[in-house]
C-alpha positions in Angstrom: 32.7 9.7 -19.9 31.9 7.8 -16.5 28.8 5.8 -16.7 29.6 6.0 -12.6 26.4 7.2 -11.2 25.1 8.4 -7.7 20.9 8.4 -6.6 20.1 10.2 -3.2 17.0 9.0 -2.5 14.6 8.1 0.1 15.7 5.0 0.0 19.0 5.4 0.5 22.2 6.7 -1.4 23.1 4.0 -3.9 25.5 3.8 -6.3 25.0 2.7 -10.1 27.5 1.4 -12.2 24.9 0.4 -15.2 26.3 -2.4 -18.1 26.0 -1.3 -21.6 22.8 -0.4 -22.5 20.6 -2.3 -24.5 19.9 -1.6 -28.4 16.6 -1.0 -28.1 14.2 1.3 -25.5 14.1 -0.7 -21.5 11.6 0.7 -19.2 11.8 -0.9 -15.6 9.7 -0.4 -12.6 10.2 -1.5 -9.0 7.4 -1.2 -7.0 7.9 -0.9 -2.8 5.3 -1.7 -0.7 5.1 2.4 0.6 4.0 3.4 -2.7 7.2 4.7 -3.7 8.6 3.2 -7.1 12.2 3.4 -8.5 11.6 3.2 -12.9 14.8 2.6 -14.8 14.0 4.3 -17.8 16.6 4.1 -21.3 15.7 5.7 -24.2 17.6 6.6 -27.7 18.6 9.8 -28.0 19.7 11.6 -31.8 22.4 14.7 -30.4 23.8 17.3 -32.3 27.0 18.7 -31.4 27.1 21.6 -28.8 24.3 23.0 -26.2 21.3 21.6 -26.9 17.6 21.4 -25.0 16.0 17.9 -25.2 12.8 17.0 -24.1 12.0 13.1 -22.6 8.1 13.2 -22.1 5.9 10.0 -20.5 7.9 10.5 -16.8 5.6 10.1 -14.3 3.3 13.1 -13.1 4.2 12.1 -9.6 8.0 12.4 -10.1 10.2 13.2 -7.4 12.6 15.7 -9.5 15.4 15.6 -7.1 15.8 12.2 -7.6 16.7 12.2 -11.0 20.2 10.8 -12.6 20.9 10.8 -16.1 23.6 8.6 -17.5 24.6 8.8 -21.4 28.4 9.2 -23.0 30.4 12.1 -23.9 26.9 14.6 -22.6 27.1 17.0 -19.7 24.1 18.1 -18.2 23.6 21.4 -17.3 20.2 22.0 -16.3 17.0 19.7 -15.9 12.9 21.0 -15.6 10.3 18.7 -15.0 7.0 20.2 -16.5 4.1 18.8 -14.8 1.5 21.4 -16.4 -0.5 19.3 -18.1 -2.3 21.2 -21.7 -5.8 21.3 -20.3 -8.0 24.5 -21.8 -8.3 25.2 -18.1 -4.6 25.6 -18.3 -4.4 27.1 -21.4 -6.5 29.9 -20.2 -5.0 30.7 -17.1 -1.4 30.9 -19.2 -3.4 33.5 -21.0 -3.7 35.6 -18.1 -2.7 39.5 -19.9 -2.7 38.0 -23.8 -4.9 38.6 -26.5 -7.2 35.6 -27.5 -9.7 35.5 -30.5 -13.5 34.6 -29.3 -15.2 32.9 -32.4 -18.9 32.9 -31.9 -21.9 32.4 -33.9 -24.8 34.7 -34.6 -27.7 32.2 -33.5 -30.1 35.0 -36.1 -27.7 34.6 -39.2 -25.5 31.7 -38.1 -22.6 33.9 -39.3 -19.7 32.9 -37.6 -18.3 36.2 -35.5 -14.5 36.7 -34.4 -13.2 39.3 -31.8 -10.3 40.3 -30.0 -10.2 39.8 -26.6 -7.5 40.2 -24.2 -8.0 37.8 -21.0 -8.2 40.0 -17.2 -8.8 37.1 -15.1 -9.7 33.2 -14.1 -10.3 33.0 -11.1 -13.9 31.5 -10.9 -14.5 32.2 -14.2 -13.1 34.2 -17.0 -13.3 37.6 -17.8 -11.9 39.0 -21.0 -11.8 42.8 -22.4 -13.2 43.4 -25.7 -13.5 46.7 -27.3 -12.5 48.3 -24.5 -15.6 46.7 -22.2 -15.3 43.8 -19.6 -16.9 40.8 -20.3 -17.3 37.7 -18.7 -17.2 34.2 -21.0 -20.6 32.4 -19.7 -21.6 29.0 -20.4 -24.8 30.0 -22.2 -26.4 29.4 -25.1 -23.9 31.4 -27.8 -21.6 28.8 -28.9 -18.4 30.7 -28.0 -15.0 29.1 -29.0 -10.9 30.9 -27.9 -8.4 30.5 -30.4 -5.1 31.1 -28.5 -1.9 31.9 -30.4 0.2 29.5 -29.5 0.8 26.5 -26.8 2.8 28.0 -23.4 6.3 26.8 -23.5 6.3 24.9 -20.2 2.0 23.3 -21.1 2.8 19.7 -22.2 0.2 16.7 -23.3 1.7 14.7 -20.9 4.6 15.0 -17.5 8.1 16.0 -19.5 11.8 16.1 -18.4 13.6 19.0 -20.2 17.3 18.8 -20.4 19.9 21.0 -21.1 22.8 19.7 -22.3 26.4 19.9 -24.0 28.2 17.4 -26.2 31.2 17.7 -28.8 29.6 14.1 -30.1 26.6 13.8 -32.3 24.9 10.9 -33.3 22.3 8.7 -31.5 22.8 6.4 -28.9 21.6 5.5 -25.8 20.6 7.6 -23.0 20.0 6.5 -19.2 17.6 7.7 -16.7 16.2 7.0 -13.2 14.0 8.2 -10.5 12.1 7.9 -7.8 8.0 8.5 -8.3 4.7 8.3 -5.8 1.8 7.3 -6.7 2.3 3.7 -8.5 1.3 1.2 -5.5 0.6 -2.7 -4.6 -0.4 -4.5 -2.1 -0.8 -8.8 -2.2 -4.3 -10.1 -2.2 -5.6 -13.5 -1.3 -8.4 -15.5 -2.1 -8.6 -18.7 0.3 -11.4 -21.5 0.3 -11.0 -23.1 3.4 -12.9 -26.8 4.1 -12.9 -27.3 7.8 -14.1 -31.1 7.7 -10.7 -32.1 5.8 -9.0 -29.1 8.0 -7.1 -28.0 4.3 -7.4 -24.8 2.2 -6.7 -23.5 -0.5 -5.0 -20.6 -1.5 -4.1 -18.0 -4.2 -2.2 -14.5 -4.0 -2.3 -11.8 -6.4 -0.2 -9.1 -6.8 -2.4 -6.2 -7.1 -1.0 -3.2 -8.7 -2.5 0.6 -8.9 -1.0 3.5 -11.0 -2.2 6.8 -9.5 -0.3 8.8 -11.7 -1.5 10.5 -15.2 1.6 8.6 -16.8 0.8 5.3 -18.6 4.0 3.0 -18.7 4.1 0.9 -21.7 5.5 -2.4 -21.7 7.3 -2.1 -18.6 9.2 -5.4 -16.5 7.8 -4.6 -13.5 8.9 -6.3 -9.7 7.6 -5.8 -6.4 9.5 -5.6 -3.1 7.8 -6.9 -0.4 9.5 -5.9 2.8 9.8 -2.0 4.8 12.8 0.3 3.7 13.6 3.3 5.1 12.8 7.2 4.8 13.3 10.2 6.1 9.4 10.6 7.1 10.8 13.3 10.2 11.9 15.4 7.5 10.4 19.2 8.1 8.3 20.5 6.0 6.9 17.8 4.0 3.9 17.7 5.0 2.8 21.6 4.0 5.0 20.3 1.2 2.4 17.3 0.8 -0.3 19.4 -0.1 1.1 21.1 -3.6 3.3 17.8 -4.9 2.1 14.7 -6.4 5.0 13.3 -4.6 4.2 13.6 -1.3 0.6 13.9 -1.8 0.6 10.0 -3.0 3.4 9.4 -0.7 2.3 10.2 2.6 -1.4 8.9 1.7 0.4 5.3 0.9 2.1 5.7 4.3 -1.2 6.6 6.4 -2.6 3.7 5.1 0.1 1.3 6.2 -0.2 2.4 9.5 -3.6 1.9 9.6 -3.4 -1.5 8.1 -0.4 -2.2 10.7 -3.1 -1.6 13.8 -5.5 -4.1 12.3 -2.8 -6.7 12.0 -2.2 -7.6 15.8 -2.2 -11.2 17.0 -1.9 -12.6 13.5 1.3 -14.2 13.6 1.9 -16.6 16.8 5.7 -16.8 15.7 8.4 -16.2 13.6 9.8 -18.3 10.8 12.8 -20.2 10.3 12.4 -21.1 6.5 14.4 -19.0 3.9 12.1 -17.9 0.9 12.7 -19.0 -2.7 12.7 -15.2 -3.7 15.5 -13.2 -4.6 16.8 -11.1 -1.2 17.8 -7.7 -1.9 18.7 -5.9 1.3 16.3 -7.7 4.0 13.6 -7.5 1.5 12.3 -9.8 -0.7 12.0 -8.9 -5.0 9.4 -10.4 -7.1 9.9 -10.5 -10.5 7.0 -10.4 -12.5 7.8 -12.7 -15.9 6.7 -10.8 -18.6 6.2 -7.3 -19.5 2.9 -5.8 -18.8 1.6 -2.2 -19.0 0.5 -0.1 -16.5 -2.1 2.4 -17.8 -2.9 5.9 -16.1 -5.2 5.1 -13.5 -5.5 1.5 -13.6 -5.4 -1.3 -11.2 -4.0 -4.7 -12.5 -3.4 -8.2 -10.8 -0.6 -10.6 -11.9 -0.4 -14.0 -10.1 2.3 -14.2 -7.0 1.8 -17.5 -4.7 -0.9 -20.7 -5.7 -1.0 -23.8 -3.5 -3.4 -26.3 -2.7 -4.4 -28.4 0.3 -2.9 -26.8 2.8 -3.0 -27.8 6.6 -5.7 -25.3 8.5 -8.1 -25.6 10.7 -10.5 -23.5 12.6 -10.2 -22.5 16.1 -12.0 -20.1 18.9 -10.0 -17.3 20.5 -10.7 -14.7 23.9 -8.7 -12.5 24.8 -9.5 -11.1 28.5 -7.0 -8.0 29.1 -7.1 -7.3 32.7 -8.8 -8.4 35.9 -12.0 -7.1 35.6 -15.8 -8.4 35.1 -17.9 -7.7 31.6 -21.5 -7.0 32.2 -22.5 -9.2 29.6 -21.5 -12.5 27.5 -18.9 -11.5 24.6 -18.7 -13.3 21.6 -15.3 -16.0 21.0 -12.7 -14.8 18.2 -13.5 -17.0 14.9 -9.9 -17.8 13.4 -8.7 -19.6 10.8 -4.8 -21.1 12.0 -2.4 -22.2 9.8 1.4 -22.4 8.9 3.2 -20.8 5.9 5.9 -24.0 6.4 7.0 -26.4 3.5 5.6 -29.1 6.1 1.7 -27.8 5.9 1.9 -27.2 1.8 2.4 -23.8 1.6 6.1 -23.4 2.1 6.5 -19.3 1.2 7.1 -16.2 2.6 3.6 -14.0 2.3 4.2 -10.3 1.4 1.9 -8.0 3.2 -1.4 -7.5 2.0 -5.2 -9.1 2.6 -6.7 -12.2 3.0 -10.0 -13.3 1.7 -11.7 -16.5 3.3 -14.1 -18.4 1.6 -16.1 -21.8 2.0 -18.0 -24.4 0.5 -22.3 -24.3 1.9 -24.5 -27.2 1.8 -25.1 -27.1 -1.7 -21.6 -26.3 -3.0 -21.4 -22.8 -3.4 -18.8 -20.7 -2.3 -19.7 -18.4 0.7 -17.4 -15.1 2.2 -16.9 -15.9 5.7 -14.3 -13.1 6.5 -11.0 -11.5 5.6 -7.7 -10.1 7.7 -4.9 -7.9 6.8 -1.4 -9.4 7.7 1.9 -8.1 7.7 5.3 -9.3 5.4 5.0 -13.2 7.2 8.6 -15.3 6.9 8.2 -18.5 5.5 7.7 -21.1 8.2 5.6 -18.6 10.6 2.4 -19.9 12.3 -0.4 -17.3 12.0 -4.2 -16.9 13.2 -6.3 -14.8 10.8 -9.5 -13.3 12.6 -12.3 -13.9 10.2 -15.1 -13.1 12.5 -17.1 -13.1 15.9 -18.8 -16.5 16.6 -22.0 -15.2 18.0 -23.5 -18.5 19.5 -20.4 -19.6 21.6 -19.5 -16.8 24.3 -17.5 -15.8 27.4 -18.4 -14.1 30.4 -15.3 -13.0 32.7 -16.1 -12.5 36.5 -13.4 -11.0 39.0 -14.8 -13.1 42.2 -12.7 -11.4 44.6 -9.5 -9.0 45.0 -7.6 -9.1 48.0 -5.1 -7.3 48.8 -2.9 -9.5 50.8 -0.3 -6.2 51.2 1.1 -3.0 49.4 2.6 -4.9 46.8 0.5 -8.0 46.7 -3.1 -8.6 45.4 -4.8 -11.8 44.9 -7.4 -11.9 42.0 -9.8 -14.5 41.1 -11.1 -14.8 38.1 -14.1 -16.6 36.6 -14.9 -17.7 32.8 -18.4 -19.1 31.9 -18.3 -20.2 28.3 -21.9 -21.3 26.1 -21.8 -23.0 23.4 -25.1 -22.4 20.9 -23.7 -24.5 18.0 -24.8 -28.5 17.7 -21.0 -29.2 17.9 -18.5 -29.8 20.7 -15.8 -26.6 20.2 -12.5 -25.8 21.6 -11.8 -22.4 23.0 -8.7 -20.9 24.1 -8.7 -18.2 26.6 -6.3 -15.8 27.0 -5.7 -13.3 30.0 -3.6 -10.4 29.4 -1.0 -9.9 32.6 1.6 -7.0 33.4 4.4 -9.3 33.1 7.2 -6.8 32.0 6.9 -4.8 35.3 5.0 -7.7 37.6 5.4 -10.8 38.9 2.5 -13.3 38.5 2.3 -16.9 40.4 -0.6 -18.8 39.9 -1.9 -20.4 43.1 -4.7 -22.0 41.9 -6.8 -23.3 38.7 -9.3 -25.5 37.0 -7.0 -26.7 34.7 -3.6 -26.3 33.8 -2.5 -23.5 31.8 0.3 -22.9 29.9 2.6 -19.3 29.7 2.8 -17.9 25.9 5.2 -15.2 26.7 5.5 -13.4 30.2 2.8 -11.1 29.6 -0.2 -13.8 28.7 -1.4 -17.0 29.9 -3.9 -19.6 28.0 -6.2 -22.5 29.0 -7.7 -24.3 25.9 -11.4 -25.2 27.0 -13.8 -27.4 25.8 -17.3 -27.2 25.1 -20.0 -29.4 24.6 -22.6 -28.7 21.9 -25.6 -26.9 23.4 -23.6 -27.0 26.7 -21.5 -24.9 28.9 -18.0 -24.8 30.8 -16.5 -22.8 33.1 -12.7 -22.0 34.2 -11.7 -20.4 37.2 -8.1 -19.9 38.5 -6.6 -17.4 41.8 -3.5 -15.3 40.6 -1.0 -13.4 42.8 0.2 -10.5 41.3 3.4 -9.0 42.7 4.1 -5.7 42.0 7.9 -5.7 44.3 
């Protein structure tokens, strides 16, 4: 039989055309940065010849069924359940519902032990039961009270199960193949940097941290982590209602909230793109990182496994405003702390940076390490220069002044615009000051300033300013603004 297989997914519709499996059990997961996770499970499987029901528990509880291929020779599948009713005696109870249960009590005079027959009316909020012909309700009091049930439910497992129904004209055991798509396992790379700004160097250490949601435990799984954004069909109606009743989409779309969320808080990070290709393996236009040894990945647990280490690289610190308009502020704002540096082989570092946080740390008078801020970035190319906001530097401000705003006709208006910049600190700092313009629908000529600027794009214009210590500057320059 065809080991040929096909996988519609959310990730696309792939096609499989698997080696020969391995002697022993493989379990694989690969981890994407949306919380979605693609496990390669093989298993052995003992068949006996005709229809047959086999049962693959440990899948994850989080499982998205439809997603499910199952590759083994000579077998044809002809139907599949995924049993996500986990044996709980909340459960158990509510399975109940119409049956006859035995209630073992004992007699707290006597400390006989008592048994009745009861048949169970209801759970919701609590149970009631009908004993002798009289409703009762089971209360948590001082009567130990203990339900024997008759048996376990069919479809009640210990832990998520696949069921299969199957038919083969081959017995014997060999190897069976399955894959699927599952919520709910997530990662995300941290970073711990200690940055010196006398030496202007840093250094740095990523983890990959890794979270399993789920109620599955995966056992000695090779695990790799795709840093990069691929595709889904998040438009799709009805996944949302959908969202609230399966562990699929509940972990799904809580993963994907959260990216967007972390996406708003990653502006003006990276100054520009890179030009260096990463050591790691490309798979699409992501990046894969394999994990080197097998690790396990128990039922709610979060792990870390090293990704990226490197020491003494190039960064120094630098002082950032960003003015967006033409206007005045009523009072002084505090500068942009930033730490800059370059992911380039050049500075040290030398590797793409999957998405993820950044911790900043440095070194106080006596030699102990001090948190001084942290920043979320975005998947960063190798060779990309970046600016991580760690903080508001509260004794070096700005205060912007719109002097005047004439409007020399329709479609013309002069502004100008006035910077006064303290400095608090007992140091001489740089700032750079930044003022937003409208560049993708205006024209902007600069008639006059107090120093030369330079254009970063079309839309923004800086002037690095310095400041002595305990001092002030200022920075003024007239702008016409066409709007033909």
């Amino acid at each position: 039989m065809s080991r040929l297989l096909f996988l519609a997914t959310g990730i696309g519709a792939m096609f499989f055309a698997p080696t020969a499996f391995a002697d022993e059990d493989i379990l694989e997961l690969t981890i994407y940065a949306d919380g979605r996770t693609l496990v390669n499970d093989v298993r052995h499987v003992d068949y006996r010849s005709g229809v047959q029901s086999i049962v693959l528990p440990g899948v994850s509880s989080a499982i998205l069924p439809q997603s499910v291929t199952i590759s083994s020779d000579d077998i044809e599948i002809l139907e599949q359940n995924f049993d996500f009713d986990l044996l709980t005696p909340g459960k158990l109870m509510e399975k109940a519902v119409g049956q006859y249960v035995e209630l073992v009590r004992i007699n707290p005079a006597t400390g006989a032990e008592e048994r009745r027959r009861a048949k169970v009316l209801s759970v919701n909020g609590g149970t009631v039961v009908e004993v002798d012909g009289k409703i009762e309700v089971l209360r948590a009091d001082k009567i130990p009270t203990r339900v024997i049930f008759p048996n376990v439910p069919e479809n009640l497992r210990a832990e998520p199960t696949l069921s299969l129904k199957l038919d083969t004209n081959r017995p014997g055991t060999r190897s069976l193949g399955l894959s699927y798509l599952t919520s709910g396992v997530t990662w995300d790379a941290d970073y711990v940097v200690t940055f010196n700004e006398a030496t202007r160097k840093m250094d740095i250490q990523g983890w990959a941290t890794l979270e399993n949601l789920t109620q599955t435990r995966f056992e000695a799984a090779d695990l790799s982590v795709i840093a990069g954004y691929v595709g889904t069909l998040n438009n799709r109606q009805g996944y949302n209602n959908y969202n609230n009743t399966n562990a699929y989409f509940r972990f799904y779309y809580q993963r994907r909230n959260q990216i967007i969320q972390r996406n708003n808080q990653r502006r003006n990070t990276q100054r520009s793109g890179g030009t260096e290709a990463s050591s790691q393996e490309r798979v699409g236009d992501n990046l894969i990182y394999r994990l080197p040894n097998k690790t396990t990945l128990a039922a709610n647990q979060k792990k870390q496994i090293a990704l990226v280490k490197a020491d003494g690289v190039d960064a120094r610190k630098a002082y950032e405003y960003y003015q967006a308009d033409f206007t005045s502020a009523n009072q002084p704002r505090s500068v942009d702390s930033r730490i800059s540096f370059s992911n380039s082989r050049a500075t040290g570092l030398g590797e793409a940076l999957p998405a993820g946080t950044i911790r900043v740390y440095t070194k106080d008078q006596n030699g102990k390490s001090q948190f001084i801020g942290e920043q979320e970035i975005g998947h960063i190319a190798g060779g990309s220069d970046m600016s991580l906001k760690i903080g508001e530097a509260f004794d070096i401000t700005v205060k912007p002044t719109l002097v005047t705003s004439d409007n020399v006709s329709r479609k013309i208006t002069d502004y100008e615009m006035q910077f006064d910049l303290k400095n608090a600190s007992k140091k001489e700092v740089d700032v750079r000051i930044y003022q937003n313009l409208f560049g993708y629908y205006n024209d902007y000529e600069f008639l006059s300033e107090s120093q030369t600027g330079q254009m970063q794009n079309d839309s923004r214009r800086y002037w690095d300013v310095k400041i002595p210590a305990q001092g002030s500057s200022e920075l003024t320059f007239t702008v016409r603004e066409n709007r033909g």
